[in-house]
C-alpha positions in Angstrom: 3.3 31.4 -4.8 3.1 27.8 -4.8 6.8 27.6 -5.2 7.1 29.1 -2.2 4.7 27.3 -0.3 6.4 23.8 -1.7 10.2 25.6 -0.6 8.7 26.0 2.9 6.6 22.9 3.4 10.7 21.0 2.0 13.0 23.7 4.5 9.9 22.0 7.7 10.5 18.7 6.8 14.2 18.8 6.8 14.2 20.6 9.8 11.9 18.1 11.3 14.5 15.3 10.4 17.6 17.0 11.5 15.5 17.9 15.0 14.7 14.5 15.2 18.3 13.0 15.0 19.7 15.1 17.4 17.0 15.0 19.6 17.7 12.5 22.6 13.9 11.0 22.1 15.1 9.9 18.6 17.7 7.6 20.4 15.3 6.3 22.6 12.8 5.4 19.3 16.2 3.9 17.8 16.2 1.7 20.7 13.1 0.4 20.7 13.4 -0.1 17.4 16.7 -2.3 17.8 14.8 -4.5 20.3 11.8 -5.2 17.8 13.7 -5.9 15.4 15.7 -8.6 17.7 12.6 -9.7 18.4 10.9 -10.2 15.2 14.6 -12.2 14.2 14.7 -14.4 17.1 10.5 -15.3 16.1 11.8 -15.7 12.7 14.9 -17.9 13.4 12.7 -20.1 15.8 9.9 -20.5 12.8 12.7 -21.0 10.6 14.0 -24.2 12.8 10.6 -25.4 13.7 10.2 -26.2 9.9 13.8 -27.1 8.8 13.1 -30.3 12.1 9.9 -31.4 10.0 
């Protein structure tokens, strides 16, 4: 029973991740994941700069 219940609990999860990635709300999480990672690099380039001038 508890083989069954880990089989199903493993066939949601994968199906949660394939929904996801063909979902068009996962491509607009991708993107605003893109632009806060841009952003965190362009803080981190600046800091980076700020110290190298010292």
């Amino acid at each position: 029973m508890k083989v069954f219940i880990g089989s199903v609990i493993v066939l949601l999860l994968i199906g949660a991740g394939i929904w996801l990635m063909l979902s068009p709300s996962f491509k607009k999480v991708g993107e605003t994941a893109s632009k806060v990672k841009e952003n965190f690099k362009e803080e981190n380039d600046g800091n980076d700069n700020a110290e190298k001038e010292k």
